[in-house]
Backbone as a chain_set.jsonl record, in Angstrom:
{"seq": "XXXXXXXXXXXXXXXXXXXXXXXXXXXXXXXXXXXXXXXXXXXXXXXXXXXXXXXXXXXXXXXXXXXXXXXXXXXXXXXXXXXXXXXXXXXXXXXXXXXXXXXXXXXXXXXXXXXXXXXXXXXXXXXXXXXXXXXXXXXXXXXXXXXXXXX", "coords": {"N": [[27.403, 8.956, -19.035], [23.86, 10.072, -18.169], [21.918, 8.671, -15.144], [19.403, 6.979, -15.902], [15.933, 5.855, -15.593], [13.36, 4.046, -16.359], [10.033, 2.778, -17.265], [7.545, 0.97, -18.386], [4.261, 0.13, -18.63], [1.351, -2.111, -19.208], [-2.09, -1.364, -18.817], [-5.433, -2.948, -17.617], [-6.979, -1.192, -17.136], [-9.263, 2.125, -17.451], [-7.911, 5.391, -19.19], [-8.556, 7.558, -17.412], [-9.249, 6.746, -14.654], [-6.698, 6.174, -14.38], [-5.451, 8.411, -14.096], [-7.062, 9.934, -12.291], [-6.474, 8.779, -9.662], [-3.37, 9.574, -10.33], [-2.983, 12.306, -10.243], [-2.956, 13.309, -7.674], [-0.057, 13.627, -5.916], [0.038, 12.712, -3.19], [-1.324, 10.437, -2.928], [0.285, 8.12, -4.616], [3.205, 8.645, -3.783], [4.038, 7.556, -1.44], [4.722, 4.776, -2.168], [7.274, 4.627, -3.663], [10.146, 3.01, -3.281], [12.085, 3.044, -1.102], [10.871, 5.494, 0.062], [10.391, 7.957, 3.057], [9.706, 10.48, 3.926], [7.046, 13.463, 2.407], [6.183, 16.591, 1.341], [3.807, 18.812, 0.648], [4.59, 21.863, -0.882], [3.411, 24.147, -2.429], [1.258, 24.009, -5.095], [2.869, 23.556, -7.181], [5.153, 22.852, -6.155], [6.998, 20.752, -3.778], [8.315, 18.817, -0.91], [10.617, 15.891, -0.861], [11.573, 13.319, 0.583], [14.011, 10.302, 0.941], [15.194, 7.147, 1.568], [18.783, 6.094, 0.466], [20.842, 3.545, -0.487], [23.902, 3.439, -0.965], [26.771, 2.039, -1.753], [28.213, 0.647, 1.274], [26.843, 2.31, 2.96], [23.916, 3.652, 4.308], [21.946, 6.468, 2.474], [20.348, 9.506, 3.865], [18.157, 10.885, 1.631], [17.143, 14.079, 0.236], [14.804, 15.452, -1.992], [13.599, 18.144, -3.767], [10.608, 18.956, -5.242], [9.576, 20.224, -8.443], [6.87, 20.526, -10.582], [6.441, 20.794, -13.624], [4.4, 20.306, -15.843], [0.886, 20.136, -16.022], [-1.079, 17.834, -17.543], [-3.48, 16.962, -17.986], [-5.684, 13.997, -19.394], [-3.208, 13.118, -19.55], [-0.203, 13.446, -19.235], [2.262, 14.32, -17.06], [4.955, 16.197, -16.203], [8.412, 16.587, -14.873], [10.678, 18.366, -12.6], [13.745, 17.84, -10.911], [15.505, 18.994, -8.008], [18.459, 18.698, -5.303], [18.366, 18.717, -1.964], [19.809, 18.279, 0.084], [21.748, 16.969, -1.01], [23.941, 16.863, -4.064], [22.308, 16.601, -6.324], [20.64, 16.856, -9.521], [18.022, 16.579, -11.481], [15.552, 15.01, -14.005], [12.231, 14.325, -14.92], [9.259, 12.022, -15.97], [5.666, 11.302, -16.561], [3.665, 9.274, -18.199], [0.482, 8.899, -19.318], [-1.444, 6.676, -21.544], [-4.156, 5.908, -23.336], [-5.071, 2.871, -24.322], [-7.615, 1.554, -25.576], [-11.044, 1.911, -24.762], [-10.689, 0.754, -21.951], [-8.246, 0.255, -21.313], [-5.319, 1.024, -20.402], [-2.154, 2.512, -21.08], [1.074, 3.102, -19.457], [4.073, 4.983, -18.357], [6.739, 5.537, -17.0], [9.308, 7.719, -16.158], [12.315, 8.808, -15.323], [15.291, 10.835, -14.896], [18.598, 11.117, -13.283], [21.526, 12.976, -12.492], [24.426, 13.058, -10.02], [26.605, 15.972, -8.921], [29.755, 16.824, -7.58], [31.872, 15.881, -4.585], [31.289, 13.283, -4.166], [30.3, 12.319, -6.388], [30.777, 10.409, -8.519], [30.602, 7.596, -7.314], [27.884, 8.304, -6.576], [26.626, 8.52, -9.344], [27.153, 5.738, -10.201], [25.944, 4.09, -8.539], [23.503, 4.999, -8.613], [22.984, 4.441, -11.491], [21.589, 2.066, -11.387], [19.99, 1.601, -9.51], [17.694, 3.756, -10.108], [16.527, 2.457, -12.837], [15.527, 0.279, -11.491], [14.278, 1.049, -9.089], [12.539, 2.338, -10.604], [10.635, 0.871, -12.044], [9.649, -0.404, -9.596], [8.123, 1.001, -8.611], [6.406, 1.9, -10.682], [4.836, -0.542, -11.03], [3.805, -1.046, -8.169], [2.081, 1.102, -8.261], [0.105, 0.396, -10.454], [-0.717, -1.849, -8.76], [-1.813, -0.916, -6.714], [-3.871, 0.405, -8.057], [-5.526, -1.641, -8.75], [-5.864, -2.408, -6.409], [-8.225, -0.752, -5.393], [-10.104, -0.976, -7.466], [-11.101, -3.462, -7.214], [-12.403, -3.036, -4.597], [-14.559, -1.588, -5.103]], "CA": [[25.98, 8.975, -19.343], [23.154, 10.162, -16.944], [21.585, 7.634, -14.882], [17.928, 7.009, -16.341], [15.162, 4.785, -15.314], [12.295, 4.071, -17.502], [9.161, 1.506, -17.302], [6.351, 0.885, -19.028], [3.512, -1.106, -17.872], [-0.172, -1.771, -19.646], [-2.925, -2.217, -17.567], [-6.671, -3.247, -17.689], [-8.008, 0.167, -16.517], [-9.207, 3.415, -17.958], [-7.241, 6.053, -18.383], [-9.651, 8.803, -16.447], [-9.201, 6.35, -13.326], [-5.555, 5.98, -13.461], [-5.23, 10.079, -13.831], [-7.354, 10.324, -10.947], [-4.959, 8.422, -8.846], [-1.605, 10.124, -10.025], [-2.921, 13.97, -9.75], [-2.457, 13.654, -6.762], [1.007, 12.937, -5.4], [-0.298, 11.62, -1.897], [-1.587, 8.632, -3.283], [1.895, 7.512, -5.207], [4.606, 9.215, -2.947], [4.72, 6.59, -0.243], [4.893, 4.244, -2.878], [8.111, 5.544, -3.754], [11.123, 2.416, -2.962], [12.869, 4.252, 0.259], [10.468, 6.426, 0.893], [10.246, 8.318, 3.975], [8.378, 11.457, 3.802], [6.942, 14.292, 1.542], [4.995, 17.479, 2.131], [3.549, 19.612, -0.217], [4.737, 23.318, -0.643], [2.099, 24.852, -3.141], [0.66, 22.816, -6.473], [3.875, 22.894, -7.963], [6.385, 22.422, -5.574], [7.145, 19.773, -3.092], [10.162, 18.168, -0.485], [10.338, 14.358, -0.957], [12.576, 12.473, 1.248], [13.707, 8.787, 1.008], [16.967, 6.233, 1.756], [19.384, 5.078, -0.833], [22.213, 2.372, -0.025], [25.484, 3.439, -1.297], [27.696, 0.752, -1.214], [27.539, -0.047, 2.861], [26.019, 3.567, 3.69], [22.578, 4.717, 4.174], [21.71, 8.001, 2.611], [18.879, 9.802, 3.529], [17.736, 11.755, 0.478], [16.034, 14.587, 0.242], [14.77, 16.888, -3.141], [12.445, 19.557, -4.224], [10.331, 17.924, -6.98], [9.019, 21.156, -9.241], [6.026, 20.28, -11.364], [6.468, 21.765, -15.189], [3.118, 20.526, -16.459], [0.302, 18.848, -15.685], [-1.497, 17.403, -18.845], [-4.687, 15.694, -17.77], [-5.482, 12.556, -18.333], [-1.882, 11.958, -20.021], [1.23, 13.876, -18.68], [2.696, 15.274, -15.702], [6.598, 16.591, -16.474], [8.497, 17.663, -13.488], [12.259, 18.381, -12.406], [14.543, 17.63, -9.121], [16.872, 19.198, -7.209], [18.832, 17.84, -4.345], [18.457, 19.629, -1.086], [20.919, 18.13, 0.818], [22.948, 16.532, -1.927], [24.506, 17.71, -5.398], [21.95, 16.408, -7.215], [19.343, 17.295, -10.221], [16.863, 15.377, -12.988], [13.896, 15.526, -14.42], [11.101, 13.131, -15.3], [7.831, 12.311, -16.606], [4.931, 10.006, -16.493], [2.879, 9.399, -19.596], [-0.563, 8.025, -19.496], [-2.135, 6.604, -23.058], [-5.055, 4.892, -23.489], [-5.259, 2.098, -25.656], [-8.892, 1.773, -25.569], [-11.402, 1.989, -23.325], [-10.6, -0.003, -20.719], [-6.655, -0.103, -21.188], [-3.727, 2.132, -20.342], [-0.136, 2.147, -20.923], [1.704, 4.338, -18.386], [4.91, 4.907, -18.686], [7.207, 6.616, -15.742], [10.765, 8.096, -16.571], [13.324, 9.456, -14.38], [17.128, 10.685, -14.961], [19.52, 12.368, -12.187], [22.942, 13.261, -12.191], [24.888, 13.874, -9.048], [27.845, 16.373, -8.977], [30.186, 17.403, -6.358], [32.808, 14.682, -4.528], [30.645, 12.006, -4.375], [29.548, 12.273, -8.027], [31.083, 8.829, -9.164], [29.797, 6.448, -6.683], [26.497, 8.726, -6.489], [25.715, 8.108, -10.106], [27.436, 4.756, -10.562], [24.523, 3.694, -7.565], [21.699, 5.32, -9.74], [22.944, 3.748, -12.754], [21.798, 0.622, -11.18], [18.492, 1.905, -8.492], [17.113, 4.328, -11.097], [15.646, 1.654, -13.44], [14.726, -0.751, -10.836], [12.947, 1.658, -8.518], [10.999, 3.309, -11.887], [10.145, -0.258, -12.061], [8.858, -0.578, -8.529], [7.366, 2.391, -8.841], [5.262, 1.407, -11.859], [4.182, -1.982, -10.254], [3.657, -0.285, -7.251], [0.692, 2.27, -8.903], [-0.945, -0.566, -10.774], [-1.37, -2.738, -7.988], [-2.821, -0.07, -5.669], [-5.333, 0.864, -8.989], [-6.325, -3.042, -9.059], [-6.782, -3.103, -5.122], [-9.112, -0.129, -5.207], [-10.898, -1.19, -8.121], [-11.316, -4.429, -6.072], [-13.156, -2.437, -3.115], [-15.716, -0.963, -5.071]], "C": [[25.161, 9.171, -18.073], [22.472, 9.296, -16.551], [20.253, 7.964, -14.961], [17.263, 6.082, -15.913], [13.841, 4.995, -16.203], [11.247, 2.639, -17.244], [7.967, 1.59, -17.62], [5.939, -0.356, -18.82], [1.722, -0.659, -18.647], [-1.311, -2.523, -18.361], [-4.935, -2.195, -17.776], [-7.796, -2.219, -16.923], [-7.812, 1.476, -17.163], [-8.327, 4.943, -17.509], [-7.805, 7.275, -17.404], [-9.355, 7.921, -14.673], [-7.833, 6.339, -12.85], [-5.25, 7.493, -13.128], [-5.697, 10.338, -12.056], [-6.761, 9.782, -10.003], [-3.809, 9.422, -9.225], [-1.98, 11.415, -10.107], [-2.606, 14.112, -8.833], [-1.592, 12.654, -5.995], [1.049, 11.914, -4.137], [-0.68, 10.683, -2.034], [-0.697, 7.694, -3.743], [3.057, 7.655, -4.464], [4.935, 8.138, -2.181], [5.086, 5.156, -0.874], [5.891, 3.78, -3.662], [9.54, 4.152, -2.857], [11.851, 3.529, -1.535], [12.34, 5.115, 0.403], [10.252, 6.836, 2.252], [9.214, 9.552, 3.951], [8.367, 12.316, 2.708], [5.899, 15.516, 1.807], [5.077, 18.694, 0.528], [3.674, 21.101, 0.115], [3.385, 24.757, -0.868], [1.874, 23.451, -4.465], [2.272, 22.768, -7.265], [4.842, 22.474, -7.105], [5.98, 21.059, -4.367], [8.608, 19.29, -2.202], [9.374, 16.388, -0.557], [11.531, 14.072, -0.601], [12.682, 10.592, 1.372], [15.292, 8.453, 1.217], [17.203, 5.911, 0.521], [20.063, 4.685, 0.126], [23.079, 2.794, -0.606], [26.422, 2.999, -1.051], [27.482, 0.386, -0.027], [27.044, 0.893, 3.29], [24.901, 3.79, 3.349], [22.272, 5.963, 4.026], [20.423, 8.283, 2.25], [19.267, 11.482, 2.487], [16.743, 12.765, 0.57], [15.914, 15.616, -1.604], [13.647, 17.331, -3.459], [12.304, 19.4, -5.728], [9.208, 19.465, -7.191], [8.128, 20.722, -10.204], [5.9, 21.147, -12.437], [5.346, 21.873, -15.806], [2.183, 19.541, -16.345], [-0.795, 18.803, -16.763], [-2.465, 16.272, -18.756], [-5.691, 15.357, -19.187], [-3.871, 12.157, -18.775], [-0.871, 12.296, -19.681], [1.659, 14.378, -17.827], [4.456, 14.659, -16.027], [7.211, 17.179, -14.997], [10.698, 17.333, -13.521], [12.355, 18.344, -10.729], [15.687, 18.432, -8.948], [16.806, 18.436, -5.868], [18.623, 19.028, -3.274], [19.495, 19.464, -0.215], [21.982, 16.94, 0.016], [22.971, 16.682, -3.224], [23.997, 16.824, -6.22], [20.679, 17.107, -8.197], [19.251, 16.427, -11.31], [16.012, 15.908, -12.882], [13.483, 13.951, -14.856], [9.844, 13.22, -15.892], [7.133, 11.153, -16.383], [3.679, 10.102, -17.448], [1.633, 8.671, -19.489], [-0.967, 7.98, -21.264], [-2.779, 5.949, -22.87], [-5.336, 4.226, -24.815], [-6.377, 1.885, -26.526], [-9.548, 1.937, -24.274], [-10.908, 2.118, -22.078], [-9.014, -0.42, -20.332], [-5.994, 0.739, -21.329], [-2.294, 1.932, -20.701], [0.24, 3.35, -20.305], [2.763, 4.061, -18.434], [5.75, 5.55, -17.501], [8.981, 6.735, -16.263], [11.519, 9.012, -15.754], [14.848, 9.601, -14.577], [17.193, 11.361, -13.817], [20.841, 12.144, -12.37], [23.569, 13.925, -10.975], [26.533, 14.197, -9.213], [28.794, 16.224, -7.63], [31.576, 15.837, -6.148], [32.433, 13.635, -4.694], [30.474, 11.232, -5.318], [29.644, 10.983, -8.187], [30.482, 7.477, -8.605], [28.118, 6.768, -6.617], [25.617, 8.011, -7.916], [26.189, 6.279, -10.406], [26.009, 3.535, -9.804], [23.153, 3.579, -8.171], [21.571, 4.515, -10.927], [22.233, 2.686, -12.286], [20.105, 0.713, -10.441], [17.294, 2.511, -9.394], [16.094, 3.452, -11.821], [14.847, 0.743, -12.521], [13.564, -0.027, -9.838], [11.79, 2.481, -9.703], [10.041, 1.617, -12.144], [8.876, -0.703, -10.94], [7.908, 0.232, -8.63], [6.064, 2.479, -9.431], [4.543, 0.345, -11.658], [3.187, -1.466, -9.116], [2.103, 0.33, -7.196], [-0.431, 1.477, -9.174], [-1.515, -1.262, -9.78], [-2.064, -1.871, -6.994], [-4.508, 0.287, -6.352], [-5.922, -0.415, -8.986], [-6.733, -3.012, -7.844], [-8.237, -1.844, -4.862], [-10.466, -0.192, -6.402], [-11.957, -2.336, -7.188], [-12.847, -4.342, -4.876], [-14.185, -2.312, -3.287], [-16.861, -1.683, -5.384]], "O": [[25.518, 8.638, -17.022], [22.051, 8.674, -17.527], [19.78, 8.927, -14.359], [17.986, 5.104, -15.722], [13.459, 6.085, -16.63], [11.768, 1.541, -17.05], [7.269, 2.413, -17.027], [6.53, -1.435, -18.779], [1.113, 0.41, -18.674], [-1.361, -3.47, -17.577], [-5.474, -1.144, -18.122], [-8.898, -2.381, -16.398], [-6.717, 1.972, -17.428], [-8.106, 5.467, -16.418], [-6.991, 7.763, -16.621], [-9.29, 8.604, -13.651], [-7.488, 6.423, -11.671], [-4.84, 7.801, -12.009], [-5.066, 10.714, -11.068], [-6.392, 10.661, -9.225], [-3.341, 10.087, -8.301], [-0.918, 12.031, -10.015], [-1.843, 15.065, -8.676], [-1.871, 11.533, -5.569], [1.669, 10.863, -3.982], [-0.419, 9.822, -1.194], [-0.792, 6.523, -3.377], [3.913, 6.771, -4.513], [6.097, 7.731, -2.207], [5.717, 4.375, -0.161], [5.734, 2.761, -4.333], [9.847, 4.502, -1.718], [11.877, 4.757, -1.45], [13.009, 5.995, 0.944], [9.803, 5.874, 2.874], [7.992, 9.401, 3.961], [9.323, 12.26, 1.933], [4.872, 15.327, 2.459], [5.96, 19.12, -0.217], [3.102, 21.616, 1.075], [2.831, 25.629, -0.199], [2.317, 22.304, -4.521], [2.607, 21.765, -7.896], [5.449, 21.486, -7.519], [4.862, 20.568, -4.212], [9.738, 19.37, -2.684], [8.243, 15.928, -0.396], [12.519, 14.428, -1.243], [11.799, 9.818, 1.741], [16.272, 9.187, 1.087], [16.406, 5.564, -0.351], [20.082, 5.126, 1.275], [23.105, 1.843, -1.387], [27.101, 3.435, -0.121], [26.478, -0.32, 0.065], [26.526, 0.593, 4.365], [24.658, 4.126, 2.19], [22.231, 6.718, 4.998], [19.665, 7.938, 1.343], [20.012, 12.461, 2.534], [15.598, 12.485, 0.926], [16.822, 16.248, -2.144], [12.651, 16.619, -3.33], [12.995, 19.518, -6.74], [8.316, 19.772, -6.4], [8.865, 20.354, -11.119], [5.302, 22.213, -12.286], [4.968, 22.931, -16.31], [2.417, 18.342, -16.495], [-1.462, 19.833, -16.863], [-2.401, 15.127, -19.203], [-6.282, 16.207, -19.853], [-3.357, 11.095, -18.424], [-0.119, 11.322, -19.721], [1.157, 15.502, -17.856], [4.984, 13.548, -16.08], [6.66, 17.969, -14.231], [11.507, 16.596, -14.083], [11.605, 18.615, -9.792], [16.667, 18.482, -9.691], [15.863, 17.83, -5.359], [18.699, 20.196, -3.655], [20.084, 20.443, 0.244], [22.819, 16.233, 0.577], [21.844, 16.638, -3.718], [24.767, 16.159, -6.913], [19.836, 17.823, -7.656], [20.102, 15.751, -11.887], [15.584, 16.826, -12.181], [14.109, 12.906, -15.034], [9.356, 14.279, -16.286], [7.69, 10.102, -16.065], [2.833, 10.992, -17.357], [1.864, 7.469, -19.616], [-0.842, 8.918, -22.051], [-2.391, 5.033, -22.145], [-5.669, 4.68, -25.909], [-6.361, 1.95, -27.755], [-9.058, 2.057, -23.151], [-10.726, 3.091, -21.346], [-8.635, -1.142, -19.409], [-5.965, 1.348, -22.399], [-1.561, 0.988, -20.402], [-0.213, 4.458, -20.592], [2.948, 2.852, -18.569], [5.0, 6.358, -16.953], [9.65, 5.783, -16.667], [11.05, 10.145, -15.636], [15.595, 8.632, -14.446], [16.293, 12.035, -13.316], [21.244, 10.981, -12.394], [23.386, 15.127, -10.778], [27.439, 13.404, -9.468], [28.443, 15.474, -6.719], [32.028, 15.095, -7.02], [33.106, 12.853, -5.364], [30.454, 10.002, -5.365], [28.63, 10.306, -8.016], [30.014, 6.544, -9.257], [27.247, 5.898, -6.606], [24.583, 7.343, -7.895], [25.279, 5.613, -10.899], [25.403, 2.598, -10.325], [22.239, 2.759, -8.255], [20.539, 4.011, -11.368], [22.231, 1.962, -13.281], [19.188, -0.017, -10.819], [16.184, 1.984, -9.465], [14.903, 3.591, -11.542], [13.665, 0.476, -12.741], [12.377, -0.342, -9.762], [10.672, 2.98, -9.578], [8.838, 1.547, -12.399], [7.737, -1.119, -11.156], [6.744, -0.151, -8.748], [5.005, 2.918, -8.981], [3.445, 0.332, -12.215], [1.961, -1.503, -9.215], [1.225, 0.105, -6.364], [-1.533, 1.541, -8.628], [-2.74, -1.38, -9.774], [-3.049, -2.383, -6.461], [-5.619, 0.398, -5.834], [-7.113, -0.33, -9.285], [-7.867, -3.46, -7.675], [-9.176, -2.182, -4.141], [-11.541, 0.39, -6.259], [-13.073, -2.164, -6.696], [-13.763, -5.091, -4.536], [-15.041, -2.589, -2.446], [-17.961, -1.132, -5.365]]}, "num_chains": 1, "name": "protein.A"}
């Protein structure tokens, strides 16, 4: 089975404010569990680099995140490849508004890695996958509560 991560989180803000946060990737990317860096190619493309742990090794990660569709205020779809390792996924992140003043956002991520590694690669994800879509999703909200905060 491919290793998936998935998390859904409601939160006490409209969705027009959380959109305007996640259009643009520079505000979420560093946000991102092991992130290290990311640079934008054109509007759809992108390199995004970050660490995983694999059993006692540090691997730095890198992949070329392709943007499929961007669906304002509620969807942005996108796919991965690996650049320097045999991997690819896809993902999504769903905004809904409940009412007004309340969102549910949702963030979803699979990858499968081939090649020699494959087995420990995804056996790793099976396990990082959910917890960093987790972080991830925590992560967003609490940056949208500290800038609400400010104003």
């Amino acid at each position: 089975m491919m290793p998936v991560g998935m998390h859904e989180i409601t939160m006490d803000i409209p969705i027009e404010e959380v959109w305007d946060f996640v259009k643009d990737m520079d505000n979420w990317a560093p946000l991102l569990p092991g992130y290290i860096s990311h640079e934008k190619l054109s509007e759809q493309e992108s390199n995004w680099t970050f660490k995983e742990t694999v059993g006692i090794l540090k691997k730095k990660i890198s992949l070329r995140v392709t943007i499929k569709e961007w669906i304002e205020p509620t969807r942005v779809t996108f796919d991965l490849k690996g650049i320097n390792e045999n991997l690819t996924g896809n993902g999504h992140f769903k905004a809904e508004a409940l009412d007004k003043s309340r969102t549910k956002m949702t963030g979803y991520l699979e990858m499968v890695a081939e090649g020699a590694l494959a087995p420990v690669m995804n056996a790793v994800m099976k396990t990082s996958l959910p917890k960093s879509g987790e972080e991830l999703t925590t992560s967003i909200v609490e940056k949208l509560m500290e800038q609400r905060a400010l104003r």
